[in-house]
mmCIF file of the N, C-alpha and C atoms, coordinates in Angstrom:
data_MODEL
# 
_entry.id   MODEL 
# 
loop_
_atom_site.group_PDB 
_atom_site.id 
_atom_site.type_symbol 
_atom_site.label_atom_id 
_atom_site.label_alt_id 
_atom_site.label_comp_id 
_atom_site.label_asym_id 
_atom_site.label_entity_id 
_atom_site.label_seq_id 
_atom_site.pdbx_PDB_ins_code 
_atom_site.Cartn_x 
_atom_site.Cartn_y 
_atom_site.Cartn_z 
_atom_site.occupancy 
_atom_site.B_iso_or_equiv 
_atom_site.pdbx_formal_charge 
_atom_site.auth_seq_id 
_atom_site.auth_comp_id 
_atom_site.auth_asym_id 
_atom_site.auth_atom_id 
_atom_site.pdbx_PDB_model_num 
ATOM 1   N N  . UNK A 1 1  ? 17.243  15.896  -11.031 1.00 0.00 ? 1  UNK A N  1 
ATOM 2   C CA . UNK A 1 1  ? 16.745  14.922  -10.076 1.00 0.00 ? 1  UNK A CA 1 
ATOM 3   C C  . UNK A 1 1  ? 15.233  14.784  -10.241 1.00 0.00 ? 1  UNK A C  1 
ATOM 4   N N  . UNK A 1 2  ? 14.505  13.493  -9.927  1.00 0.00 ? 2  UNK A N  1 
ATOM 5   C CA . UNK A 1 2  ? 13.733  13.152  -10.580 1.00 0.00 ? 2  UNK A CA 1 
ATOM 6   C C  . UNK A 1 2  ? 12.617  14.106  -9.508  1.00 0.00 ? 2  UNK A C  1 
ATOM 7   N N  . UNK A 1 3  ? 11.604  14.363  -9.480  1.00 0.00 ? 3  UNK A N  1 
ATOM 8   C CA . UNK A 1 3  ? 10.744  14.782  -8.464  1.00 0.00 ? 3  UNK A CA 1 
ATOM 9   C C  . UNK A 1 3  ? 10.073  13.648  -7.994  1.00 0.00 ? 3  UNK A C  1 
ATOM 10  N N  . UNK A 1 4  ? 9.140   13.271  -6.577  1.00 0.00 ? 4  UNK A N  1 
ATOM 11  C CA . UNK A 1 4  ? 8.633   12.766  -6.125  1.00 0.00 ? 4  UNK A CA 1 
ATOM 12  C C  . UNK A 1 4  ? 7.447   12.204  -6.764  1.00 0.00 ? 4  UNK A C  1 
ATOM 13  N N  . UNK A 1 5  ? 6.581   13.371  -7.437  1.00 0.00 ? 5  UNK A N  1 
ATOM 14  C CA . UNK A 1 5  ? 5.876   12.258  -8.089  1.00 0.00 ? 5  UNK A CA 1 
ATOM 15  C C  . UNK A 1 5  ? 5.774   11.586  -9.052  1.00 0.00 ? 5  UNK A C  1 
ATOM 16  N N  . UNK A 1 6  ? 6.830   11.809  -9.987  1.00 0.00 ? 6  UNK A N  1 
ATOM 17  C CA . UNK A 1 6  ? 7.191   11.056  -11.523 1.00 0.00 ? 6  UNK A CA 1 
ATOM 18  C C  . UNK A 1 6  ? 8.391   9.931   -10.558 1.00 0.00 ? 6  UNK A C  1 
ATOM 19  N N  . UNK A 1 7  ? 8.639   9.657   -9.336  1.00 0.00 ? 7  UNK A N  1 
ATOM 20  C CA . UNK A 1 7  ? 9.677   8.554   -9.130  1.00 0.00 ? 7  UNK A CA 1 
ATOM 21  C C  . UNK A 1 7  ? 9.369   7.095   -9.468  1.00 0.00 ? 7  UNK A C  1 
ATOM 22  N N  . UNK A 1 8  ? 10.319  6.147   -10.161 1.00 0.00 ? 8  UNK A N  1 
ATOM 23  C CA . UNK A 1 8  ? 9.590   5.165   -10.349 1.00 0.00 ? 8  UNK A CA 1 
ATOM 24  C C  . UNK A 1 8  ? 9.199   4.079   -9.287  1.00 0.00 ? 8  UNK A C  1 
ATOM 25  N N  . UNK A 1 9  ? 9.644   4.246   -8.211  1.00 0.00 ? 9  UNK A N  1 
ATOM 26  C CA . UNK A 1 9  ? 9.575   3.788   -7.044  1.00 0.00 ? 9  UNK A CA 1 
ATOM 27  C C  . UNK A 1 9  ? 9.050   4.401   -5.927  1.00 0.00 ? 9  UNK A C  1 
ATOM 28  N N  . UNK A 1 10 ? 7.854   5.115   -5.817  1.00 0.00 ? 10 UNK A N  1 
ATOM 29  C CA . UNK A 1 10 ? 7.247   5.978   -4.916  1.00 0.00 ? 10 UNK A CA 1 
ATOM 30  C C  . UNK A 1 10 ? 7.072   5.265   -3.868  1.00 0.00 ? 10 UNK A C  1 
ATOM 31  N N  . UNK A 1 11 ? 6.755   6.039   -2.440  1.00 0.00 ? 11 UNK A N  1 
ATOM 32  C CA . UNK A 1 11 ? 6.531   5.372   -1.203  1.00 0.00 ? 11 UNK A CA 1 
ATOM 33  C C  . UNK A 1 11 ? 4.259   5.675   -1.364  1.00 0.00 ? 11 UNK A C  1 
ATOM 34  N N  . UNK A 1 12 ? 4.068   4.307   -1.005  1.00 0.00 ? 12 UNK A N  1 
ATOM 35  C CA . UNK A 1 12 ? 2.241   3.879   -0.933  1.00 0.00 ? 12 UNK A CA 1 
ATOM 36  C C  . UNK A 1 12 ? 2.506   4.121   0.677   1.00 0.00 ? 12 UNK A C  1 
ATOM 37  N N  . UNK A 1 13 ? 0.713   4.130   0.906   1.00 0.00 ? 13 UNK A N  1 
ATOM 38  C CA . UNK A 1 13 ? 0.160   3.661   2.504   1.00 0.00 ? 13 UNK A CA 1 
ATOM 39  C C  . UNK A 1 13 ? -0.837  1.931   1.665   1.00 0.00 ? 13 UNK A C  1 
ATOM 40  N N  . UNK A 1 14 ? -0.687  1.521   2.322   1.00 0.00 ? 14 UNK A N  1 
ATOM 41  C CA . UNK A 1 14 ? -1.922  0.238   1.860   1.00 0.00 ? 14 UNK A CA 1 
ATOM 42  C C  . UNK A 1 14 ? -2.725  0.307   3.476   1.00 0.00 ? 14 UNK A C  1 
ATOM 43  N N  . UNK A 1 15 ? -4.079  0.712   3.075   1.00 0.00 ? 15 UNK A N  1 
ATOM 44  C CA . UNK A 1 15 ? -4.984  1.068   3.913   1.00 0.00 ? 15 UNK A CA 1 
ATOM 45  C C  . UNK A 1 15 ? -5.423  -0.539  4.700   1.00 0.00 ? 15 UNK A C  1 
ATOM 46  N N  . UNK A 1 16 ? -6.015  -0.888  5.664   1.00 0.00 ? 16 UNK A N  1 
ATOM 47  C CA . UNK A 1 16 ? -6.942  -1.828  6.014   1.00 0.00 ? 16 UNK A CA 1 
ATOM 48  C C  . UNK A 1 16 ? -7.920  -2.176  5.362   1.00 0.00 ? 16 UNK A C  1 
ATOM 49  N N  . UNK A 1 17 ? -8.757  -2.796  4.745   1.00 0.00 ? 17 UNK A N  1 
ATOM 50  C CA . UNK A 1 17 ? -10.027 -2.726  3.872   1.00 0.00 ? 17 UNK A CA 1 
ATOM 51  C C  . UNK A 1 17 ? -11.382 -3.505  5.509   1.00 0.00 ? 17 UNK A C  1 
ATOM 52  N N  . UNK A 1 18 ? -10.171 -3.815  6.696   1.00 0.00 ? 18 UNK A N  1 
ATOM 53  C CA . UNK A 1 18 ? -11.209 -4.100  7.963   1.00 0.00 ? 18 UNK A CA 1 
ATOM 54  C C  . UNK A 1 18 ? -12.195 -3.059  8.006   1.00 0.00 ? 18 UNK A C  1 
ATOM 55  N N  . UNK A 1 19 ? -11.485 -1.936  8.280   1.00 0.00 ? 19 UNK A N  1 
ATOM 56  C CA . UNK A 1 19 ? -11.861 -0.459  8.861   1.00 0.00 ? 19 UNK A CA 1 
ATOM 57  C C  . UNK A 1 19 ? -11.433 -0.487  9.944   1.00 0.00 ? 19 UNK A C  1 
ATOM 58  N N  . UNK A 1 20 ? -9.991  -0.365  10.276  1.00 0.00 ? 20 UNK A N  1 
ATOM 59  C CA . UNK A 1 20 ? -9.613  -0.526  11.662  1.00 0.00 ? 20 UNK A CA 1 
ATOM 60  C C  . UNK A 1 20 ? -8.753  0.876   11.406  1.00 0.00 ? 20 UNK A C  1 
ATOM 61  N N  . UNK A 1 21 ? -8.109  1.107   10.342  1.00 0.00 ? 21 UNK A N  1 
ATOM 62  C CA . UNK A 1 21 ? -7.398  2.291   9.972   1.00 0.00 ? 21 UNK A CA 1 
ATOM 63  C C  . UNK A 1 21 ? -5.555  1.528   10.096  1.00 0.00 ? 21 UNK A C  1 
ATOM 64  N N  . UNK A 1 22 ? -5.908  0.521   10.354  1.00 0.00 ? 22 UNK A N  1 
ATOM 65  C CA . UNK A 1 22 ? -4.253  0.441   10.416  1.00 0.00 ? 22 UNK A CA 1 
ATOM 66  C C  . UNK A 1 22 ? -3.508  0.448   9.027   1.00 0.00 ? 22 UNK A C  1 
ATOM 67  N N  . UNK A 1 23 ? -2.272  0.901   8.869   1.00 0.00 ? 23 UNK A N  1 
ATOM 68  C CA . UNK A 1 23 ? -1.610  0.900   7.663   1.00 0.00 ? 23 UNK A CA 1 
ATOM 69  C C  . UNK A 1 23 ? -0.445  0.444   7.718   1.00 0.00 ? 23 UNK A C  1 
ATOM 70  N N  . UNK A 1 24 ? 0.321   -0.031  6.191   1.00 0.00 ? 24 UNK A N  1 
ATOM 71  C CA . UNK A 1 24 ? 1.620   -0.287  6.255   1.00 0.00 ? 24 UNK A CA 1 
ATOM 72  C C  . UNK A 1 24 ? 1.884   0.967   4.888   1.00 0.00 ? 24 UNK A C  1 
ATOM 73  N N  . UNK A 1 25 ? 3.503   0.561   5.190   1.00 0.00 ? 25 UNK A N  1 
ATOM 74  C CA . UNK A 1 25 ? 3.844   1.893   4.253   1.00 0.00 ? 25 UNK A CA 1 
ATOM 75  C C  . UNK A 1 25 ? 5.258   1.249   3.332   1.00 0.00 ? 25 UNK A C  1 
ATOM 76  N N  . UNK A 1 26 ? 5.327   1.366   2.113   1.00 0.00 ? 26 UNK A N  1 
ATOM 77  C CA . UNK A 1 26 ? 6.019   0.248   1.178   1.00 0.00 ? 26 UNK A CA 1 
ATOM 78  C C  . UNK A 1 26 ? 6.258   1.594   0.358   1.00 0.00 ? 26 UNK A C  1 
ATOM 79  N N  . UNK A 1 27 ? 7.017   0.554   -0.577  1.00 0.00 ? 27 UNK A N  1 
ATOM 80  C CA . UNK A 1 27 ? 7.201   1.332   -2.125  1.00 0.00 ? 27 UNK A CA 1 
ATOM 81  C C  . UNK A 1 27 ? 6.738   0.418   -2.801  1.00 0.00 ? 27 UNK A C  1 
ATOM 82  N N  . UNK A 1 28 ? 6.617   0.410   -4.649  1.00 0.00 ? 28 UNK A N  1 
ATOM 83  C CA . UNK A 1 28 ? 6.195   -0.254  -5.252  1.00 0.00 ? 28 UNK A CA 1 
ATOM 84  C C  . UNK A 1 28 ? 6.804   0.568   -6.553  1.00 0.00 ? 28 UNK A C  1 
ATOM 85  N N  . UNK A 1 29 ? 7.052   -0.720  -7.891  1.00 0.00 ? 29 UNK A N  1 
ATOM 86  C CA . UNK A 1 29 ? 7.617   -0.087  -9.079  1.00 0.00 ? 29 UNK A CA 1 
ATOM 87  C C  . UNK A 1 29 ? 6.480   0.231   -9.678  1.00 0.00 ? 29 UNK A C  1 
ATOM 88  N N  . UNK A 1 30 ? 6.451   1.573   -10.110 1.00 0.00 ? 30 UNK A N  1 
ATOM 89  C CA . UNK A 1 30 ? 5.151   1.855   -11.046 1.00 0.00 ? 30 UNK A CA 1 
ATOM 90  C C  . UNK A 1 30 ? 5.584   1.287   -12.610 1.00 0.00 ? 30 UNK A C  1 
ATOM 91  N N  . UNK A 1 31 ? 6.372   0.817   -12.760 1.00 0.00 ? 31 UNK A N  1 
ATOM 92  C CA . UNK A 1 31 ? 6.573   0.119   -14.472 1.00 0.00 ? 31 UNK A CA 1 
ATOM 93  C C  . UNK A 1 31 ? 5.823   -1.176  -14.255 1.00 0.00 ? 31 UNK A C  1 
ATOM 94  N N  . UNK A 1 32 ? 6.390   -1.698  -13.034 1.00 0.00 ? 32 UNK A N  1 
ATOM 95  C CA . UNK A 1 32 ? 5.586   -3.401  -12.986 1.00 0.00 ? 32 UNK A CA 1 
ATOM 96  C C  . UNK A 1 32 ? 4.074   -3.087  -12.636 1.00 0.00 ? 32 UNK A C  1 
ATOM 97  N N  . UNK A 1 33 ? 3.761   -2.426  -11.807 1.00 0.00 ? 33 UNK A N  1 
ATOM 98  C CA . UNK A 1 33 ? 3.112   -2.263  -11.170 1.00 0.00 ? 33 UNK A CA 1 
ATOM 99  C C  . UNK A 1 33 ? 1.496   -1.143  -10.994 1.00 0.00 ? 33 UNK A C  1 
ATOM 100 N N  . UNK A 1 34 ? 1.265   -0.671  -12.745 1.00 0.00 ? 34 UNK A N  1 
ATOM 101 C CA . UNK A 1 34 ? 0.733   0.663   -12.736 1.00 0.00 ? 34 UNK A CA 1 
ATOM 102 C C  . UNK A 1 34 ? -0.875  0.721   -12.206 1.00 0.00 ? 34 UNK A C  1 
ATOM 103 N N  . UNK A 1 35 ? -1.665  -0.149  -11.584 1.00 0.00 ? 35 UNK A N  1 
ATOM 104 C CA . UNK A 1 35 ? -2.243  -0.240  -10.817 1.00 0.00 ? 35 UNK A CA 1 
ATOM 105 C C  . UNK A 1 35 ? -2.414  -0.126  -9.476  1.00 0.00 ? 35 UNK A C  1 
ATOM 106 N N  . UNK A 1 36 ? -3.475  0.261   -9.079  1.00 0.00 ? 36 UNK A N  1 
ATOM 107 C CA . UNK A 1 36 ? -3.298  0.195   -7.043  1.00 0.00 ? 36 UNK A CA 1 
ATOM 108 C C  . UNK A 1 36 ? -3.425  -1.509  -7.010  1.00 0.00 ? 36 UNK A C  1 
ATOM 109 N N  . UNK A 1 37 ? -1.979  -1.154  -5.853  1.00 0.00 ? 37 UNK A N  1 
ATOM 110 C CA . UNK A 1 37 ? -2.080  -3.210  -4.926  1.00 0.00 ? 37 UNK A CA 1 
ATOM 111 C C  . UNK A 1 37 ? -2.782  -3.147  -3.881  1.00 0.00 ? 37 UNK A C  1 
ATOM 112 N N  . UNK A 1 38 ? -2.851  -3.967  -3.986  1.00 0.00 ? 38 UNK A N  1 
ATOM 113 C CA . UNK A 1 38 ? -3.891  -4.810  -3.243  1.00 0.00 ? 38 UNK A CA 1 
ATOM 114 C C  . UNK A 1 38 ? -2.757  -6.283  -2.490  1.00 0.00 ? 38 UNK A C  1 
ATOM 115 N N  . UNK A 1 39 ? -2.424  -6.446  -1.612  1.00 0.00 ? 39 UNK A N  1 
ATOM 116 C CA . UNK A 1 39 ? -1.992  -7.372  -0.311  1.00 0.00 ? 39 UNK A CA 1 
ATOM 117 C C  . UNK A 1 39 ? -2.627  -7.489  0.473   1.00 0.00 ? 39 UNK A C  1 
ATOM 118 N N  . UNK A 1 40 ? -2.807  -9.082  0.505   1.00 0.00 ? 40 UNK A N  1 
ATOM 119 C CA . UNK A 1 40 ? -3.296  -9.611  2.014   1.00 0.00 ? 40 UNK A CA 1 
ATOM 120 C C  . UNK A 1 40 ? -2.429  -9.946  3.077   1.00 0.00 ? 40 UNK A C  1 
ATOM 121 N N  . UNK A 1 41 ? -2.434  -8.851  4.020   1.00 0.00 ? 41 UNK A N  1 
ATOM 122 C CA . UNK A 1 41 ? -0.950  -8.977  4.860   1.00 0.00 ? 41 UNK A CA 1 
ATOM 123 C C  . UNK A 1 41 ? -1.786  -8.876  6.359   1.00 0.00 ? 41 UNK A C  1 
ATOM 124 N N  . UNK A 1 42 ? -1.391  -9.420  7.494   1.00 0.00 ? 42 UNK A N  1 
ATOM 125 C CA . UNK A 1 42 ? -1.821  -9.251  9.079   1.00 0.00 ? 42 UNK A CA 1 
ATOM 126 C C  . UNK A 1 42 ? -2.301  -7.937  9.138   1.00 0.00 ? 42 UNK A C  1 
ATOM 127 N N  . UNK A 1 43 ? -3.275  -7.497  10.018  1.00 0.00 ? 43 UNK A N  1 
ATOM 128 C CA . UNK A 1 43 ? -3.945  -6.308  10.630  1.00 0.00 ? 43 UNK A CA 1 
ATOM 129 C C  . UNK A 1 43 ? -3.839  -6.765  12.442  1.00 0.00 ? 43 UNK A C  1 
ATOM 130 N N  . UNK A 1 44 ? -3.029  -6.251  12.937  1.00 0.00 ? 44 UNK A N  1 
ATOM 131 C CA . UNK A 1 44 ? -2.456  -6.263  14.399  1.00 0.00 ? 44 UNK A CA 1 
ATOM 132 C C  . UNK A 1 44 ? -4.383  -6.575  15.184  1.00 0.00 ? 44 UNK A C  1 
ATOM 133 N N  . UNK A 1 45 ? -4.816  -5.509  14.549  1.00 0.00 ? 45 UNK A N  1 
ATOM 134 C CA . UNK A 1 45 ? -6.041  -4.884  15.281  1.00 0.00 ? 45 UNK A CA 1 
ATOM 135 C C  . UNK A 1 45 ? -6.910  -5.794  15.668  1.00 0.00 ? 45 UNK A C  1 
ATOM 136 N N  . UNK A 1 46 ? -7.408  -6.216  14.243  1.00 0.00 ? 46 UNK A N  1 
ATOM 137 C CA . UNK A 1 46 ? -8.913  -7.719  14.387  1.00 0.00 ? 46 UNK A CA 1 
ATOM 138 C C  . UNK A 1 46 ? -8.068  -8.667  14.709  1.00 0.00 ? 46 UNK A C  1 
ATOM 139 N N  . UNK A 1 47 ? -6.580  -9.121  14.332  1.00 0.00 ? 47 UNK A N  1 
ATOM 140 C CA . UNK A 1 47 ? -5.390  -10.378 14.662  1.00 0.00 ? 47 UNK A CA 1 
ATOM 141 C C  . UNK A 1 47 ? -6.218  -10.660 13.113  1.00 0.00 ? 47 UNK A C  1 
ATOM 142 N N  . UNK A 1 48 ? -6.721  -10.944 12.117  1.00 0.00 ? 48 UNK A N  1 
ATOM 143 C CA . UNK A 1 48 ? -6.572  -11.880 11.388  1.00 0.00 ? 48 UNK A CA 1 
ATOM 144 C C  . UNK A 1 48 ? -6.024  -11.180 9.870   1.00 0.00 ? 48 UNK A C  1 
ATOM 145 N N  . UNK A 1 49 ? -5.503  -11.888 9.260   1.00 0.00 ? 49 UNK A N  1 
ATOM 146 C CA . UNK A 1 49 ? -5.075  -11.516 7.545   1.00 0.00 ? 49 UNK A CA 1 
ATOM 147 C C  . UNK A 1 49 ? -6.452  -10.933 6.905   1.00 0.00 ? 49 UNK A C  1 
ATOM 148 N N  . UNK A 1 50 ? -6.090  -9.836  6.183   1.00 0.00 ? 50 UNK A N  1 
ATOM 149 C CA . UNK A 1 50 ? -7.010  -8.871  5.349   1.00 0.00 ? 50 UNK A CA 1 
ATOM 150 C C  . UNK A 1 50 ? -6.669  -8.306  4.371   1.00 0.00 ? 50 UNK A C  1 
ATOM 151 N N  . UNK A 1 51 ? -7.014  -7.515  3.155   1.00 0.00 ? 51 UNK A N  1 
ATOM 152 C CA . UNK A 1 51 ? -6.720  -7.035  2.296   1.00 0.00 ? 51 UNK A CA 1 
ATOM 153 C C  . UNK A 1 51 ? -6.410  -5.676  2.387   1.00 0.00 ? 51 UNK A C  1 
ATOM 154 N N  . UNK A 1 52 ? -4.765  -5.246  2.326   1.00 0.00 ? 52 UNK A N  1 
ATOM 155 C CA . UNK A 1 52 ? -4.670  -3.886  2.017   1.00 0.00 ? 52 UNK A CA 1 
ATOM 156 C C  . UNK A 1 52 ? -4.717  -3.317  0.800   1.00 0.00 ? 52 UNK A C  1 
ATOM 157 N N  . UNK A 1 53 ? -5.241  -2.198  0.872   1.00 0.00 ? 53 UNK A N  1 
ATOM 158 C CA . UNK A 1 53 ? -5.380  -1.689  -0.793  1.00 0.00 ? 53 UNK A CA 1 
ATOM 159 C C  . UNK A 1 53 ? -4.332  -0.230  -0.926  1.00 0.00 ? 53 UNK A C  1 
ATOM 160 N N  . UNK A 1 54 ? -4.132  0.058   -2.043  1.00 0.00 ? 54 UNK A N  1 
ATOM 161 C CA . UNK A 1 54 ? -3.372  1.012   -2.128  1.00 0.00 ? 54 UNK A CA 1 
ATOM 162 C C  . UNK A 1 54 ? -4.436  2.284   -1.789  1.00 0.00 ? 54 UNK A C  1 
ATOM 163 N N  . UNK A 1 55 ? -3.535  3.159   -1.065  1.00 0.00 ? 55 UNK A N  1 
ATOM 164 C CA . UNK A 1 55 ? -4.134  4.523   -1.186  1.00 0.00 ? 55 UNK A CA 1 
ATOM 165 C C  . UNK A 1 55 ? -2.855  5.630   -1.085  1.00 0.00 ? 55 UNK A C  1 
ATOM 166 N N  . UNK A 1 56 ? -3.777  6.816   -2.414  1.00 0.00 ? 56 UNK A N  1 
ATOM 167 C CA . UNK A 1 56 ? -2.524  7.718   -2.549  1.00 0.00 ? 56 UNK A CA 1 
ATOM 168 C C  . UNK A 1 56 ? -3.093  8.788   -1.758  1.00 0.00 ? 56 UNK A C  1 
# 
């Protein structure tokens, strides 16, 4: 069984880049994907769309 951190589908946090601290929590394919993402998705906090970034 594969271990957690060689999975090819690991679970991310994508941080706020506001500084509000809010997070969402996803997976992502590391074959498509072998960079940190970056989404501009809602932040509850300020109310407006912002950039989450990956953090491990």
């Amino acid at each position: 069984m594969a271990s957690k951190s060689t999975d090819v589908r690991p679970k991310i946090k994508l941080r706020s880049t506001a500084g509000t601290g809010y997070t969402y929590v996803t997976r992502k394919n590391r074959r498509n994907d072998p960079d940190r993402l970056v989404l501009r998705k809602y932040d509850p906090v300020v109310r407006r769309h912002v950039e989450f970034r990956e953090e491990r």
